[in-house]
Each structure stands twice: as structure tokens, then as C-alpha cells.
Backbone as numpy.savetxt, mean C-alpha at the origin, in Angstrom:
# Nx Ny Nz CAx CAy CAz Cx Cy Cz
-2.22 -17.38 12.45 -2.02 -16.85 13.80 -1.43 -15.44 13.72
-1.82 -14.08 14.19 -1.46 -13.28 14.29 -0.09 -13.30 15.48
0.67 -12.44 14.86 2.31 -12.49 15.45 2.50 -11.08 15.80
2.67 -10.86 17.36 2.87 -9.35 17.63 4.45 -8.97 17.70
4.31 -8.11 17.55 5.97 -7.83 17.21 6.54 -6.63 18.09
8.11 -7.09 18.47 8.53 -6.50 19.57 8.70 -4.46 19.24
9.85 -3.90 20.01 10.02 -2.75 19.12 11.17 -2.99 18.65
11.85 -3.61 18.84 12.99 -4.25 18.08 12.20 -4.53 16.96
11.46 -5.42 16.65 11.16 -5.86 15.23 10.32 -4.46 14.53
9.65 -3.63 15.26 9.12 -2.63 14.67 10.59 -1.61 14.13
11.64 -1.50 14.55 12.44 -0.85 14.26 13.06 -1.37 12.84
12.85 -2.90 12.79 13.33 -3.49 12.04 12.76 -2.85 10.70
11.27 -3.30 10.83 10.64 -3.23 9.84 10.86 -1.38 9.48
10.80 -0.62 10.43 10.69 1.01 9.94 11.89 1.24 9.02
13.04 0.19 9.09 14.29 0.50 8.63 14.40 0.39 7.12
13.24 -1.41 7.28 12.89 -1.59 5.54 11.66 -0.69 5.13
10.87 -0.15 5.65 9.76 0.86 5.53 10.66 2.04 4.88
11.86 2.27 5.22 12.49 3.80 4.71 13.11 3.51 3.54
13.93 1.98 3.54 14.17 1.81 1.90 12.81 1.63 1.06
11.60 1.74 1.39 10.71 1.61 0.46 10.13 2.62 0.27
9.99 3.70 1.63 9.60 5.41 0.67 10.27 5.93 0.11
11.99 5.44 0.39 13.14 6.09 -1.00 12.98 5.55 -2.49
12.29 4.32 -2.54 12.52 4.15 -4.28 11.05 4.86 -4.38
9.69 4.81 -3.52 8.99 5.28 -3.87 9.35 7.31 -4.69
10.12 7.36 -3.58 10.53 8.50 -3.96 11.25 9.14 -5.47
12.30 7.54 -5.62 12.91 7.77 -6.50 12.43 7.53 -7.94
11.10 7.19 -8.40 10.65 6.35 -9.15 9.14 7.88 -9.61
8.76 8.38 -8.63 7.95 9.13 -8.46 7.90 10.04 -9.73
9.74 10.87 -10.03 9.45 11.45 -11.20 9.98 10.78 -12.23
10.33 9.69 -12.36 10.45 8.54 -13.48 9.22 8.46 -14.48
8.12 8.52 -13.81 6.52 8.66 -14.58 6.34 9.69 -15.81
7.02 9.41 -16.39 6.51 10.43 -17.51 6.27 9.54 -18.46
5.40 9.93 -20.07 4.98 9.68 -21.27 6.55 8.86 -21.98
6.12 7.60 -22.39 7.07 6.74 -23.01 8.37 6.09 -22.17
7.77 6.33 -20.86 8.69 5.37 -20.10 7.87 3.78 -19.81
8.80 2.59 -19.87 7.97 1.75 -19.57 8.08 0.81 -18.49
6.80 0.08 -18.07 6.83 -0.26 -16.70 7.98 -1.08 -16.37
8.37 -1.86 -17.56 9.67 -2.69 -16.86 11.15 -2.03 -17.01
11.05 -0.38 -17.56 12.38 0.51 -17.13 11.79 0.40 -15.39
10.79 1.22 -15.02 10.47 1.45 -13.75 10.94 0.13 -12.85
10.47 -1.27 -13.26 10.98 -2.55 -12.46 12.49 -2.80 -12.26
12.63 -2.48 -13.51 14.31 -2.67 -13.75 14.83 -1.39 -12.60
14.79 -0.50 -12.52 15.41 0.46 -11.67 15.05 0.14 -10.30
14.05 0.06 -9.70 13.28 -1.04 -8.59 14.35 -2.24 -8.04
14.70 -2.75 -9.10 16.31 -3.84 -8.84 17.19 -3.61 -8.44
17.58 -2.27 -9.49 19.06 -1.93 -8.68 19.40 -1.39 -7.80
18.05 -0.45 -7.45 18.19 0.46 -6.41 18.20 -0.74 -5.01
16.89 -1.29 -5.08 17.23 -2.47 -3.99 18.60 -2.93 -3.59
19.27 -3.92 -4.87 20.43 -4.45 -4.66 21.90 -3.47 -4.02
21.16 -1.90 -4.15 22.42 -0.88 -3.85 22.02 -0.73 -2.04
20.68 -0.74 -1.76 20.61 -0.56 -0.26 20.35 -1.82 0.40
20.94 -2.97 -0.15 21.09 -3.96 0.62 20.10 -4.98 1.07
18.87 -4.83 -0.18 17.87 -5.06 0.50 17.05 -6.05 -0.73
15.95 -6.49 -1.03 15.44 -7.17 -1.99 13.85 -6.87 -2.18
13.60 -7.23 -3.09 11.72 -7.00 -3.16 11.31 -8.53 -2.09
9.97 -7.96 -2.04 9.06 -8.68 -0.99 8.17 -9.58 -1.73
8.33 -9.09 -3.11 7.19 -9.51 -4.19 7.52 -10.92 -4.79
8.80 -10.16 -5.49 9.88 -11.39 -6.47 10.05 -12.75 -5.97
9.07 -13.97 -6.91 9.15 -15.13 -6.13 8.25 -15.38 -5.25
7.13 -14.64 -4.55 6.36 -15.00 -3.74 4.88 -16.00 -4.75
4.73 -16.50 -4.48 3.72 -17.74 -4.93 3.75 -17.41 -6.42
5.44 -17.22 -6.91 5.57 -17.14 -8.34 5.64 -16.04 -8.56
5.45 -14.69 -8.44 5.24 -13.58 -8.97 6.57 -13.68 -9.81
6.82 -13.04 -10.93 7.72 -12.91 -11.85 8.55 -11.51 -11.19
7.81 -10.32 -10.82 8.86 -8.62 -10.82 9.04 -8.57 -9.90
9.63 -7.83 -9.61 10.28 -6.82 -8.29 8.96 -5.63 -7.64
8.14 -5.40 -8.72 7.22 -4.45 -8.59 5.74 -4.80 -8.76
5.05 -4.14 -8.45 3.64 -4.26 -8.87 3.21 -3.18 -9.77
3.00 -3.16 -10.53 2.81 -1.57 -11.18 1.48 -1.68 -12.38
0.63 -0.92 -11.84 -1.14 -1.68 -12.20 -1.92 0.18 -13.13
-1.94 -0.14 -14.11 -2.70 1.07 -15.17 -4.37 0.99 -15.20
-4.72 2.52 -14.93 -5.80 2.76 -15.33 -6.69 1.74 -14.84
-7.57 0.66 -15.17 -8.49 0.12 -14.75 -8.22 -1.53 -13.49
-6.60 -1.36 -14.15 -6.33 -2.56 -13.30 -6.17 -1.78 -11.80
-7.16 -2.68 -10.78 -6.67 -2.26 -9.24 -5.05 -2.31 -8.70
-4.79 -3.95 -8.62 -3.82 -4.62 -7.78 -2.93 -5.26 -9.13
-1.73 -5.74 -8.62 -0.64 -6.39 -9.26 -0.47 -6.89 -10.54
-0.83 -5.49 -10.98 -0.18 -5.53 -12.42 1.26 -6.04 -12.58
1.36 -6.49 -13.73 2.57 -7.33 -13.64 3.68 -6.36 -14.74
4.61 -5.51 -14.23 5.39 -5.08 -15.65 6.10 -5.83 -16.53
5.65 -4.92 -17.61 6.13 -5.81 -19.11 6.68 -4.30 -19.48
6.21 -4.99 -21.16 6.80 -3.38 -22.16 5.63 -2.32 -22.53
4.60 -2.54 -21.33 3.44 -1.26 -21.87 4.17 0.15 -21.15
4.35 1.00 -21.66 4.21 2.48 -21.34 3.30 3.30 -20.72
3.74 4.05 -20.41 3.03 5.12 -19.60 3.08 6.29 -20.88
1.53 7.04 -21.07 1.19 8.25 -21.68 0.36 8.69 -20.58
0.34 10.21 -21.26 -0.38 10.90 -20.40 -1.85 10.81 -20.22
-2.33 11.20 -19.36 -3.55 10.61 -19.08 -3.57 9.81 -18.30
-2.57 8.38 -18.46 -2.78 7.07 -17.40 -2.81 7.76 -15.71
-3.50 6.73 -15.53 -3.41 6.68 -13.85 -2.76 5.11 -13.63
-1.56 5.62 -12.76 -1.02 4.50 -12.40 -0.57 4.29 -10.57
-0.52 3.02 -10.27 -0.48 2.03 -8.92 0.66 1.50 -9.00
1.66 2.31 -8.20 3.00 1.31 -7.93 2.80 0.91 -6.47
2.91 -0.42 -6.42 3.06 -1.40 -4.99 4.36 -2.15 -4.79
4.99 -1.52 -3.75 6.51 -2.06 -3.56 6.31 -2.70 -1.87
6.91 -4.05 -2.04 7.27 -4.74 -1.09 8.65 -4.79 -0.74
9.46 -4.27 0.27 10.71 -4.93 0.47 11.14 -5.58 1.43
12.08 -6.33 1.44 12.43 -6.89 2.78 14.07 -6.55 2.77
14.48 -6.59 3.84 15.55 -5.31 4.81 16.09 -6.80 5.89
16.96 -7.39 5.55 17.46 -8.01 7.24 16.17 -8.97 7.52
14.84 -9.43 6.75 14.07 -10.32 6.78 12.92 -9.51 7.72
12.71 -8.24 7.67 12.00 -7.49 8.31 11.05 -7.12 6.57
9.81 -6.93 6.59 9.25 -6.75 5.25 7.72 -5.30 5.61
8.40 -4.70 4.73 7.22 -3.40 4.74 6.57 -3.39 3.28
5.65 -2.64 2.63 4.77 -2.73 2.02 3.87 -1.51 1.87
3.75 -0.77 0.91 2.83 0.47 0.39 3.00 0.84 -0.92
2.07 1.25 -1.20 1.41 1.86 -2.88 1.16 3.32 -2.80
1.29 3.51 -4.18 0.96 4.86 -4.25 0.56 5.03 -5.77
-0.52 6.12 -5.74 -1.08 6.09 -7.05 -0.93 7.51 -7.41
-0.85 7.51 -8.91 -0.05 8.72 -9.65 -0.66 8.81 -10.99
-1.18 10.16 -11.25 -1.43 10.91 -12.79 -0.42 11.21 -13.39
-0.50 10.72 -14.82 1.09 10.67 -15.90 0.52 12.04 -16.51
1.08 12.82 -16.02 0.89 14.26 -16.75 0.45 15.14 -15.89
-0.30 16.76 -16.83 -0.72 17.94 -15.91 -1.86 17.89 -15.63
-2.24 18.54 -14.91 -4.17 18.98 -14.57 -4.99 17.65 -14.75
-4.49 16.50 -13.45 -5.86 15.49 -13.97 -7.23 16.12 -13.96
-8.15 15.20 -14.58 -9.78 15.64 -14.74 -10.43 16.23 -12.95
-11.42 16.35 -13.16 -12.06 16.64 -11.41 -12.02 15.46 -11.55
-12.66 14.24 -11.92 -12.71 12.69 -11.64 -11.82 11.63 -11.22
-10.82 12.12 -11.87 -9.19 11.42 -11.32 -9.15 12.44 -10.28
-9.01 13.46 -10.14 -8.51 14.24 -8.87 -9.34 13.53 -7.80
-10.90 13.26 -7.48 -11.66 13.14 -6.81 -11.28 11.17 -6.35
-10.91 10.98 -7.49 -10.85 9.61 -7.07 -8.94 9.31 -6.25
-7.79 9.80 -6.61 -6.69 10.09 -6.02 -6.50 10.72 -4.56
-7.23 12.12 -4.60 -8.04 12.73 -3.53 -8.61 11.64 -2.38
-9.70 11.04 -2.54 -10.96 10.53 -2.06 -10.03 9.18 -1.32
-9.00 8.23 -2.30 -8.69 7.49 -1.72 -7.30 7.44 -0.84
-6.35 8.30 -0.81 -5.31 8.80 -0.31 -6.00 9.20 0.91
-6.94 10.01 1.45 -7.43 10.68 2.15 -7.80 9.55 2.99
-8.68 8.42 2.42 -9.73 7.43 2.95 -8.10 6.09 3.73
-7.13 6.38 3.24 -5.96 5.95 4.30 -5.28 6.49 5.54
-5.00 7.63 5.18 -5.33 8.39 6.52 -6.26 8.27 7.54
-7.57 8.83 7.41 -8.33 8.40 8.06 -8.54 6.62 8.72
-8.34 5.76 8.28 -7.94 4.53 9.02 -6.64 4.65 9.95
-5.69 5.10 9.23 -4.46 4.97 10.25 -4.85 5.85 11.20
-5.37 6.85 11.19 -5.48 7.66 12.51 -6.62 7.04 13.30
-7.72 6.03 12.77 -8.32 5.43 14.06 -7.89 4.15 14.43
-6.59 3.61 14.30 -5.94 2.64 14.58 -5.74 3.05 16.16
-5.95 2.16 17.23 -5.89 2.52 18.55 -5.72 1.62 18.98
-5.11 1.04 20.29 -5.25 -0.05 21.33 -6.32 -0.25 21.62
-6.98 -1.39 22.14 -7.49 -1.66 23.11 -9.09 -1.61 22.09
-8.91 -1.00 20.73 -10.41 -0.80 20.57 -10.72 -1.56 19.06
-11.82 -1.45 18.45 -11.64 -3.08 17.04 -11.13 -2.40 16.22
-10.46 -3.08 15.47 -9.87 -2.92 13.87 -10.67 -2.36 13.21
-12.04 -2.93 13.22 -12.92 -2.30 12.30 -13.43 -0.86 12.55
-12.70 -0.04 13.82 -12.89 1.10 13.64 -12.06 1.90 12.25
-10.71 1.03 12.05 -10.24 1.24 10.92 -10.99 1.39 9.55
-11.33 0.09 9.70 -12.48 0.10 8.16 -13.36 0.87 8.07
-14.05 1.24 9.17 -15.63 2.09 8.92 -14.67 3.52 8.65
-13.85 3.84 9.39 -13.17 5.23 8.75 -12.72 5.35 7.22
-12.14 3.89 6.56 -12.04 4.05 5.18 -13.33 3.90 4.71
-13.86 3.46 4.92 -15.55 3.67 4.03 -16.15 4.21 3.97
-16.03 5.46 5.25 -16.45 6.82 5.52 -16.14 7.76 4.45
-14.69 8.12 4.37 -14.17 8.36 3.52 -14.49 8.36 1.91
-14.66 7.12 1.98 -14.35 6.73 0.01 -15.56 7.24 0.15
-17.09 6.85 0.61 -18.35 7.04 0.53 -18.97 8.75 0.17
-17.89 9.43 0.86 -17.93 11.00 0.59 -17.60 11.09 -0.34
-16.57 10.90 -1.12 -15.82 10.83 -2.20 -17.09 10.21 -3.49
-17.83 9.49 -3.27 -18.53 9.09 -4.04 -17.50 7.88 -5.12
-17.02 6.96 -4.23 -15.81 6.11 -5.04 -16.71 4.67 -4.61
-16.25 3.96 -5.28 -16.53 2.26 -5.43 -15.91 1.55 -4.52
-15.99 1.19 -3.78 -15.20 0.49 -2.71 -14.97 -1.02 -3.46
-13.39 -1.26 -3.73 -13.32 -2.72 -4.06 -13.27 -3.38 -2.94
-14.21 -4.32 -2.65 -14.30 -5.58 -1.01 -13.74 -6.83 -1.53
-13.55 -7.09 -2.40 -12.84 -8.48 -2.31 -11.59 -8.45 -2.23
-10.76 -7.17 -1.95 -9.26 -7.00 -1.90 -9.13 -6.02 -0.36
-8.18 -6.68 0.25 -8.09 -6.37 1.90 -6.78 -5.64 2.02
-6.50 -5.13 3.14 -5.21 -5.02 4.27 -5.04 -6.18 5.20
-3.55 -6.46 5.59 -3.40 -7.55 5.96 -2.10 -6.97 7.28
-1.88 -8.34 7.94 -0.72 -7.91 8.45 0.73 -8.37 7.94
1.74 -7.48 8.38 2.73 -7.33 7.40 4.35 -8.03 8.72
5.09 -7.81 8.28 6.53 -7.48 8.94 7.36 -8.86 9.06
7.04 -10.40 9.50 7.61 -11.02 9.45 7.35 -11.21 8.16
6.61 -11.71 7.60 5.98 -12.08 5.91 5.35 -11.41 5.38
5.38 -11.56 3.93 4.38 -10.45 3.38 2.95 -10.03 3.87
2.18 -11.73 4.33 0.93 -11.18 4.23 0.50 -12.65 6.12
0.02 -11.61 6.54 -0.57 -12.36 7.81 -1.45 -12.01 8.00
-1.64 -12.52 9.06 -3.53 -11.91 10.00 -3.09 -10.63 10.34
-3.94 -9.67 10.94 -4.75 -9.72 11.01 -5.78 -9.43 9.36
-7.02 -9.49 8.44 -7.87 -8.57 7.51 -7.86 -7.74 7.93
-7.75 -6.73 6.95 -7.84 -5.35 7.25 -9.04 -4.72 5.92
-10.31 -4.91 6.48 -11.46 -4.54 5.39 -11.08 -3.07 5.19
-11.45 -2.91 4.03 -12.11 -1.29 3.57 -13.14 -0.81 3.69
-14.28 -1.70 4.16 -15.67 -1.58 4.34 -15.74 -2.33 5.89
-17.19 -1.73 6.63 -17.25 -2.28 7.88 -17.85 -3.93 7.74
-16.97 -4.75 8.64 -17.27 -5.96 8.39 -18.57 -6.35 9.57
-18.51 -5.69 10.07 -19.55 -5.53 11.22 -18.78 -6.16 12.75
-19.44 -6.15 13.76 -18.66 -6.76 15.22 -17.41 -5.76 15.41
-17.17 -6.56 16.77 -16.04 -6.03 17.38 -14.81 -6.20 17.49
-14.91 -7.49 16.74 -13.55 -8.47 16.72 -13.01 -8.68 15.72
-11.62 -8.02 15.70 -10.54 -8.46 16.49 -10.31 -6.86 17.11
-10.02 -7.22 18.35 -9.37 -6.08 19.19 -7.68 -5.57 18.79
-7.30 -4.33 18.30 -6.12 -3.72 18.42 -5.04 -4.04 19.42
-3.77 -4.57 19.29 -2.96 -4.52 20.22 -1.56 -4.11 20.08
-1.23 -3.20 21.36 0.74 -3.05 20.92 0.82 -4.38 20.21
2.17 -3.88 19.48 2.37 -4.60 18.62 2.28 -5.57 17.52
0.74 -4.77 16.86 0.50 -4.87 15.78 1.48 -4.38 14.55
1.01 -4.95 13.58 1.96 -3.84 11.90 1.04 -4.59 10.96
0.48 -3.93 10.81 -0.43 -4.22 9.31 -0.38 -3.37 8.04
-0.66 -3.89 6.96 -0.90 -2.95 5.47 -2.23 -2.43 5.37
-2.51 -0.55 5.48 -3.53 -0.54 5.75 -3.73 -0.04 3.88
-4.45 -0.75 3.38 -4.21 -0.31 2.35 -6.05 -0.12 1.30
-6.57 0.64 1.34 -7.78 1.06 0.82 -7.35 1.22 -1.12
-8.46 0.55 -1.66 -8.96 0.08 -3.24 -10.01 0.98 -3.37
-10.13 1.67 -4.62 -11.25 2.02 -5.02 -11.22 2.52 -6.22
-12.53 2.65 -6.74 -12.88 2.42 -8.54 -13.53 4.13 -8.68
-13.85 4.45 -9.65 -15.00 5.60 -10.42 -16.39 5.15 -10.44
-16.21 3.57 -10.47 -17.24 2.82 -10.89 -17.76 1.37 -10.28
-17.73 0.88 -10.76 -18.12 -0.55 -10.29 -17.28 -1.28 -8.58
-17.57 -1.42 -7.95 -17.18 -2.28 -6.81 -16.38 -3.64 -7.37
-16.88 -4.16 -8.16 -16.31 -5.60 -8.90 -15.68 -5.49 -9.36
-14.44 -6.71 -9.13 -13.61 -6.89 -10.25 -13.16 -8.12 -10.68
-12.32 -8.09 -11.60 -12.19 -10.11 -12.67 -10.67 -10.18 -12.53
-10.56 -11.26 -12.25 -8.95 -11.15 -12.45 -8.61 -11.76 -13.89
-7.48 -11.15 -14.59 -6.88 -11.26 -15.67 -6.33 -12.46 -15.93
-6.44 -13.00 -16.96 -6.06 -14.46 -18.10 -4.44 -14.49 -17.31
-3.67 -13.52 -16.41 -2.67 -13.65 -16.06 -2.34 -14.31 -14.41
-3.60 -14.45 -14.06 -4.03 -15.18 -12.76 -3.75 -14.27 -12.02
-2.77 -12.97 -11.95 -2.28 -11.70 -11.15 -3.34 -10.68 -10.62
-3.38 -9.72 -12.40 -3.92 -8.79 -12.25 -5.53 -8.44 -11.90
-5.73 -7.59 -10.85 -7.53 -7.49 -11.17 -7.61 -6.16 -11.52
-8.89 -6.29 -12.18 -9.71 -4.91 -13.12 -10.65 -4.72 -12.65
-11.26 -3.66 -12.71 -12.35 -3.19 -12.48 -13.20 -3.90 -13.60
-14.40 -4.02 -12.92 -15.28 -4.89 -13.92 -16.26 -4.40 -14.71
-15.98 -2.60 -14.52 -16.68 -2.09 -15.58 -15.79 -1.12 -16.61
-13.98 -1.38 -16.30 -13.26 -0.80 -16.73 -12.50 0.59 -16.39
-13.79 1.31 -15.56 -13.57 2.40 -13.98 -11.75 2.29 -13.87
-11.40 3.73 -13.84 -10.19 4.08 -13.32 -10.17 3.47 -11.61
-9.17 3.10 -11.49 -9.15 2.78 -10.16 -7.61 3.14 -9.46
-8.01 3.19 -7.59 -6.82 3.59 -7.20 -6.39 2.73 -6.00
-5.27 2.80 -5.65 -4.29 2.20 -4.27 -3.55 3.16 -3.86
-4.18 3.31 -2.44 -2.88 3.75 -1.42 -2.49 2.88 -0.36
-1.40 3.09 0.41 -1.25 1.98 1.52 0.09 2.34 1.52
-0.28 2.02 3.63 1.45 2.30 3.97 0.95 1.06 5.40
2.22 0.75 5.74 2.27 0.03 6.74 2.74 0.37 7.96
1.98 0.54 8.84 1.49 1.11 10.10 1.92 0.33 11.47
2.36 0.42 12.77 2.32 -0.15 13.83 1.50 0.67 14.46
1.31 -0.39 15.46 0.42 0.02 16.58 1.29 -0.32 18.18
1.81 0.58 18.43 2.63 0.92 19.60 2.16 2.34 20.30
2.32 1.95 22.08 1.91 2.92 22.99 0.62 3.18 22.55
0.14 2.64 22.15 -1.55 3.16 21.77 -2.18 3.64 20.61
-1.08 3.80 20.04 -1.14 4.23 18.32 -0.87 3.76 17.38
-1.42 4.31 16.28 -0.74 4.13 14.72 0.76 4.79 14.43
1.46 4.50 13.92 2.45 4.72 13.25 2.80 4.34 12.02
3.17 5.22 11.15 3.41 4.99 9.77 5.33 4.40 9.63
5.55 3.42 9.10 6.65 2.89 9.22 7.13 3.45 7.50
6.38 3.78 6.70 6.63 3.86 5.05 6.76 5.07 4.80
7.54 6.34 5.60 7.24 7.43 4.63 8.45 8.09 5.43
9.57 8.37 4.71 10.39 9.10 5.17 10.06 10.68 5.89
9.19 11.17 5.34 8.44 12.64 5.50 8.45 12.62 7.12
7.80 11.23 7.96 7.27 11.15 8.80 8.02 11.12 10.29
8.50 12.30 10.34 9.04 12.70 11.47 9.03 12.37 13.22
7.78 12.00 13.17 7.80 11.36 14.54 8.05 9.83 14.59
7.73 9.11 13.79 7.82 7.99 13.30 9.79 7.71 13.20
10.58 8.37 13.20 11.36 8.67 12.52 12.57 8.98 14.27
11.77 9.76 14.67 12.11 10.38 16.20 12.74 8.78 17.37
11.07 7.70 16.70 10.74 6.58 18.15 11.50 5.89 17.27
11.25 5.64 16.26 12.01 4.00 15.58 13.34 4.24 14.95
13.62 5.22 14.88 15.08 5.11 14.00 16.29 5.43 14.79
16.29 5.55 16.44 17.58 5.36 17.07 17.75 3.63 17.48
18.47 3.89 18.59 19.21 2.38 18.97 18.28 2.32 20.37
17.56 3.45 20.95 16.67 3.04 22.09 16.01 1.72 22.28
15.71 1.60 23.24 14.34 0.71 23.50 13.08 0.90 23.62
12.05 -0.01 23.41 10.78 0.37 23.76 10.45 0.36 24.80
């Protein structure tokens, strides 16, 4: 059952949305050659436990980390251990937190080093871009899947792989609710946009192959032809008629409506 949420609870969630663009933040230049993913998890912990807050991940249908943190060919929820980061990698950190039982959710994908290739640029580029474009056709009153056909618009220029068996979902009381949120057009009109939505709008995509296998670890998926792949995603409301980004401190208007003591 999709659960609309008040602006009280959207405030809620923007509050845990800002502890999650700060570790994003803080973790950002952590990425260098011979650091390894479970220093990055491990810091992910404490920083949480210092703003009062916990991962969204840790414990959910078992997950072992605090983090998601997915290399080079793996798409989604890589699991950190003791592999390292060198240069060259392309890497996917996905942080869930929850704040006061309010839960936000976004990824961000990152080149370990200088001057990626045109191919990593095009594919970082192509899919960062192809999130935007969804959140900005997030609207009232009109289908979701105007969302999706804008990310597929996107990646399709880009000349990127669209992964379809991995979605956007809705977010804020629990990690993962209704509404799907495709990357590709699912076709129809339904489901219609409404105040008080909050979903993860979060667009997948490869160099290569569309397919992917999930790993002997039941977690991770790969691209199924080994294709660099990328994640972006931030979690969005839909209030007064719009999108709003709840995950990015940068985001000033966002920042203006949800972060006093007003009402909606």
C-alpha cells in the first residue's frame, strides 16, 4: 500500500536526507588508491552514531554493513569487505539512514583517480544527468512514468545500458515501499503522482549489457557482460506540485521549505 506522507513527515525525512548528504560528503574524498571499502563502512558507523542517527541498510533482510559500496562491474549492494580501491575503479556508494525513524536513501558514483576515460565520463555523465531529468518531471496530478520515460531518454542519448530488473521505490517510513519507480517506460498511465509522495528515484546503468547475475553472495549484482556500471539516486518528495530533493545539502530551496519549524 502506498503511504502518503504529511509535511511533518517530509521534514522528517529531509532532516535524515541531510545526515546522508553529509557522510556522502564526508566519505567523497576518502576515495583514494589503497583505501578499503570496510575503512569507508567503518567511518559510515561512526559518523552515524555521532549525528544520532543509524544506517537504513544494517540488518535489513540480513544485510551485514552500514553501507553499500559496489566496484566497477557490480551495479547494486556490494557488500564491504577488505577489497580496495585503485585507480581506475569506478565506484557506487549507497547510503540509507534513518533519523528519528524517518529513512532517506541515495547513491553516488565516483572515479578513483584523474582524467576518467571519455567512457567512464560518458557513462557517470549520462547517468547522473538521466536523474535529474526524472526528478524534474516528477509532478502532481500526472503518471510516474513520466519519470521513467525521462530517465530512459536520457541514458538512451548517452548510449548506456539501461539495467530493468533493478527499480526506484518509495522511501521514508521504510526502506523500500510502493510506489516502482522504472528506469525505462513501463507503458500506461498508472500510477498517478500525488502530494505527498517520497520515493528513491534512482537510475542503473551499464557500458554494456542491460543484464545482470547476482553474486554467490545472494547481495551483489553485476553486469552480465562485466560493463562498468553506474548509480545515482536521491530521494525526492512530491509536494505543492513538485519534486523536491530531500538528499543534498547544496539544495537550497529544498532547504528554505523543509528545514524550519513551519507548516505545510
Amino acid at each position: 500500500m502506498l503511504r502518503l506522507k504529511s509535511f511533518a513527515d517530509i521534514q522528517g525525512i529531509w532532516r535524515s536526507g541531510q545526515v546522508l548528504s553529509r557522510l556522502h560528503e564526508a566519505l567523497a574524498p576518502m576515495l583514494q588508491p589503497g583505501v578499503s571499502a570496510l575503512e569507508l563502512d567503518d567511518f559510515a558507523r561512526g559518523f552515524l552514531e555521532r549525528e544520532g542517527a543509524k544506517s537504513a541498510f544494517l540488518g535489513y533482510k540480513g544485510y551485514p554493513r552500514q553501507t553499500c559500496i559496489s566496484f566497477n562491474d557490480e551495479v547494486v549492494h556490494g557488500i564491504p569487505g577488505q577489497q580496495k580501491l585503485k585507480a581506475g575503479d569506478v565506484v557506487s556508494i549507497d547510503l540509507g539512514v534513518d533519523l528519528g525513524g524517518y529513512i532517506s536513501d541515495s547513491a553516488r558514483t565516483y572515479y578513483v583517480g584523474d582524467d576518467p576515460p571519455a567512457d567512464i565520463q560518458r557513462l557517470l555523465k549520462g547517468t547522473r544527468e538521466s536523474l535529474y531529468a526524472g526528478i524534474a518531471a516528477l509532478t502532481a496530478r500526472q503518471p510516474l512514468a513520466n519519470v521513467s520515460r525521462a530517465i530512459q531518454r536520457v541514458l538512451v542519448q548517452h548510449q548506456l545500458g539501461i539495467i530493468m530488473e533493478l527499480t526506484g521505490h518509495g522511501v521514508g517510513f521504510s526502506l523500500h515501499e510502493e510506489p516502482t519507480v522504472y528506469n525505462f517506460d513501463p507503458g500506461g498511465r498508472r500510477p498517478i503522482v500525488q502530494d505527498g509522495w517520497v520515493i528513491a528515484i534512482e537510475p542503473m546503468a551499464s557500458l554494456g549489457s542491460t543484464q545482470i547475475i547476482l553474486a554467490a553472495d545472494n547481495w551483489c549484482y553485476r553486469t552480465a557482460d562485466a560493463s562498468r556500471a553506474a548509480h545515482f539516486e536521491h530521494t525526492v518528495a512530491c509536494w505543492e506540485g513538485r519534486g523536491w530533493i530531500l538528499t543534498d545539502t547544496q539544495d537550497a530551496e529544498a532547504r528554505e521549505r523543509f528545514g524550519g519549524a513551519g507548516g505545510g
